[in-house]
C-alpha positions, -999 to +999 in steps of 0.1 A: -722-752+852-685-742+857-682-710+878-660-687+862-639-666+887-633-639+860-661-612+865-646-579+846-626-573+816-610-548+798-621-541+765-611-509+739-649-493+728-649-470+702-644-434+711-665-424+677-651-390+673-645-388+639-622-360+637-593-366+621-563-371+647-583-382+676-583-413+695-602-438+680-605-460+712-610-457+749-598-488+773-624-495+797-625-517+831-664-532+827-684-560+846-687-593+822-722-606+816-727-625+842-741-651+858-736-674+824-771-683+808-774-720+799-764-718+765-737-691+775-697-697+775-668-672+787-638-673+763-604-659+774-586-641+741-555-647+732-552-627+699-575-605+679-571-596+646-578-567+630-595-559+594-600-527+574-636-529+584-626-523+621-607-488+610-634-478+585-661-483+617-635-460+640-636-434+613-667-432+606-666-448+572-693-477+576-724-477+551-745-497+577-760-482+614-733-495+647-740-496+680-729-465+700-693-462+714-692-504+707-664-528+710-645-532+680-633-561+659-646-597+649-615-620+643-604-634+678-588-663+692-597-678+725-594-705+750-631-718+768-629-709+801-668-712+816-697-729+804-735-723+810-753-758+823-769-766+787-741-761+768-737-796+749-707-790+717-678-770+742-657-780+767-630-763+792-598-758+770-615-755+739-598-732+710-624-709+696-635-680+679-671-666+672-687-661+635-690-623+627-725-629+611-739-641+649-778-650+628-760-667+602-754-702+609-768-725+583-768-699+553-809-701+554-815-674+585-833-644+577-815-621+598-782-606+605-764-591+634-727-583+628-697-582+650-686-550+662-714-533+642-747-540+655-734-557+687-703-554+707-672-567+689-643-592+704-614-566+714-615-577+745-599-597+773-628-623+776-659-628+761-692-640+764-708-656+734-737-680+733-725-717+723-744-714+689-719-690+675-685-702+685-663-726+660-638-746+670-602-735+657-574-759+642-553-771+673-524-772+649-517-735+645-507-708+672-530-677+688-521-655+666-529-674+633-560-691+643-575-653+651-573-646+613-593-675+607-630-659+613-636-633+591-606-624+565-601-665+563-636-671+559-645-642+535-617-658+514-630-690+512-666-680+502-649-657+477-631-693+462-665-711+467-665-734+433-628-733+418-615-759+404-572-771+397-565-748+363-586-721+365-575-683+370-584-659+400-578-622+398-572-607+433-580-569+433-566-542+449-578-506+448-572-470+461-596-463+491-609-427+497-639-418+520-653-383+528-654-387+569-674-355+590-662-332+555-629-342+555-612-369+527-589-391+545-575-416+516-552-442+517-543-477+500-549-512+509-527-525+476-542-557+471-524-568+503-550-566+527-557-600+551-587-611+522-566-607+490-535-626+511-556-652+526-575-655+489-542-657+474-525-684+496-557-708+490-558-700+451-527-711+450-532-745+473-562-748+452-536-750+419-554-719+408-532-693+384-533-660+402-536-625+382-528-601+416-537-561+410-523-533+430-514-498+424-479-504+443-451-517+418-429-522+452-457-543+466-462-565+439-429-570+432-429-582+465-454-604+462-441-616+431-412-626+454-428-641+478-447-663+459-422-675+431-432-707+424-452-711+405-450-673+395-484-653+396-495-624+371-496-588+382-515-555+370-507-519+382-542-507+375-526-473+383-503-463+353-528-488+336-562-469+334-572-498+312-559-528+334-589-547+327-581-550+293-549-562+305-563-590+326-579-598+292-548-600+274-531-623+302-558-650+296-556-646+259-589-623+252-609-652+275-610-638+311-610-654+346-629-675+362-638-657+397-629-624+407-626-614+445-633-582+440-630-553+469-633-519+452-670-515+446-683-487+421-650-479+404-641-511+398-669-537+397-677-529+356-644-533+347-641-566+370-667-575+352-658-568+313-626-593+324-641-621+338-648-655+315-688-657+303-702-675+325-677-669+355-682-657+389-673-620+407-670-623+446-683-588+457-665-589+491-657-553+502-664-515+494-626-502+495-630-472+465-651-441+470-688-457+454-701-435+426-733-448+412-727-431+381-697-459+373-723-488+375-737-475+338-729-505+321-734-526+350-764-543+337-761-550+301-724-561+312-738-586+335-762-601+308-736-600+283-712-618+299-733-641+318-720-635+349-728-647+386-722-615+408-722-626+445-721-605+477-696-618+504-697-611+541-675-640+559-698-668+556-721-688+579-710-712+605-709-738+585-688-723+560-666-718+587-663-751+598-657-764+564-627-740+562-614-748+598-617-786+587-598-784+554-572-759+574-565-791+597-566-815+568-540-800+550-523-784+582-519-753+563-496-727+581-509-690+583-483-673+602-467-661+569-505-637+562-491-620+595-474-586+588-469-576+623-482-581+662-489-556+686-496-565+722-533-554+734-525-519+752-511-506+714-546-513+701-552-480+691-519-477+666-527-514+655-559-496+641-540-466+630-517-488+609-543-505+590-559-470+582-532-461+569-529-497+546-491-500+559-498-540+560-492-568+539-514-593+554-530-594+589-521-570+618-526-588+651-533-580+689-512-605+717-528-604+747-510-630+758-479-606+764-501-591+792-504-631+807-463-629+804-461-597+819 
């Protein structure tokens, strides 16, 4: 076993004052777990990224129990720094980051335990995480890019799971409003979030046409932009109540093949009515205020349309090798899903921005500022 000479960290733990205003986070000074079990290995982090899910857990917003005053966050980047004696697929120097699903491995398990919900998360200065749930990153790409890798990358990937050259993806965005301790706090994620980019940059590797929604015209004229060539499709469900028909029209009355689709309630029927019979919805986040009442039609919809509706949560550790493997085949470059780095002691406006749905792709944590003083 290699003795690590690290024994404390710093790490931000949730504050979980809801209260509109208040801190989010409190920095603590805390003993690692220590000594290493046999299995165990202590990661340094480099980067963190950040996801909507980690400022909908600060405010309160998450429809599943967390863990008291936890750590937040489940993307991170790190470099192996200790191992336990039995640890067998890991060695000193190793890039890695841990799955966010840590009883998901082969896709079969029974159980779950998420990242910075039911166990403490990865914003942190070193980690401890048993050998069974860390991946190895691509070498090829920096800190900052590999930490986007575990959960936005991965949800994205299991969002594409079956698309083929030709067919057509619509990437959803919708308006987010939650009632936190009586009080509505809304704001936008625009179809811009760190899934819809990271869904949209593999569509399009994938030769997949892209049909993007938002209800931003300046951010998806941006995006139109950005991504020229070849052009993809836009819908501003906003002044277009009816955008689904719209998404209809674009694929002349037939509908797209898969749908990532991140709104929930208000959106999933109409998702639904504008996907190809036969085709496949990706159900990977809640971001719209859930009404039961919209899900009238959800059923006959569903039958009449033929259509697989699947529930995404990152994916297992397989999945996530698989994606890390065709990232290195392809030597993809990620750092253009980044919209802006903050260095570890701004955690709490990092989490303030994404509340507020400022981004277009992936805010990110350098703690290697604090290594460069």
């Amino acid at each position: 076993m290699s003795s690590p000479q690290q024994t404390t960290r710093r790490a931000f733990r949730r504050t979980d004052d809801f209260t509109p205003g208040t801190s989010k986070l409190k920095q603590v000074q805390e003993a690692l777990p220590l000594p290493l079990l046999p299995t165990s290995v202590l990661v340094k982090v480099h980067s963190v990224a950040l996801n909507y899910r980690d400022a909908n857990i600060a405010n309160g917003g998450n429809p599943w129990p967390v863990l008291p005053n936890g750590i937040l966050c489940n993307d991170a980047a790190g470099e192996v720094i200790a191992l336990g004696d039995k640890v067998k697929t890991l060695a000193i120097g190793d890039k890695v980051g841990p799955i966010i699903d840590t009883e998901y491995i082969s896709g079969h398990e029974v159980g779950r335990s998420w990242l910075a919900a039911d166990e403490d998360g990865v914003m942190a200065d070193y980690i401890v995480f048993d050998e069974a749930v860390l991946c190895k990153l691509p070498l090829y790409l920096d800190w900052l890019s590999a930490a986007t890798i575990p959960c936005a990358g991965v949800t994205a990937w299991s969002a594409l799971k079956g698309m083929s050259i030709g067919q057509t993806v619509l990437i959803q965005g919708k308006h987010r409003s939650f009632v936190v301790k009586r009080s509505i706090f809304a704001n936008q994620n625009e179809g811009t979030g760190g899934v819809s980019m990271f869904a949209l940059k593999l569509a399009r590797a994938a030769g997949l046409r892209v049909i993007l929604t938002s209800s931003n015209d300046k951010k998806l004229r941006q995006m139109r932009e950005k991504f020229a060539n070849p052009p993809i499709l836009s819908v501003n469900y906003a002044t277009n109540p009816d955008w689904d028909e719209e998404v209809l029209n674009l694929t002349n009355g037939v509908g797209v093949d898969i749908v990532v689709e991140n709104g929930g309630s208000e959106s999933l029927v109409k998702s639904l009515k504008c996907t190809r019979r036969g085709g496949v919805v990706s159900q990977v986040g809640y971001l719209a205020k859930q009404n039961p009442m919209e899900l009238a039609e959800l059923i006959p919809t569903i039958i009449d349309r033929r259509i697989i509706l699947r529930g995404i949560n990152a994916g297992s550790k397989h999945d996530t090798e698989d994606f890390c493997a065709a990232l290195s085949a392809c030597q993809m470059p990620l750092d253009d899903l980044i919209d802006k780095v903050f260095p570890f002691e701004q955690a709490e406006e990092a989490l303030q921005y994404v509340w507020e749905g400022k981004q277009i792709g992936k805010i990110v944590l350098d703690l290697q500022c604090d290594d460069r003083g």
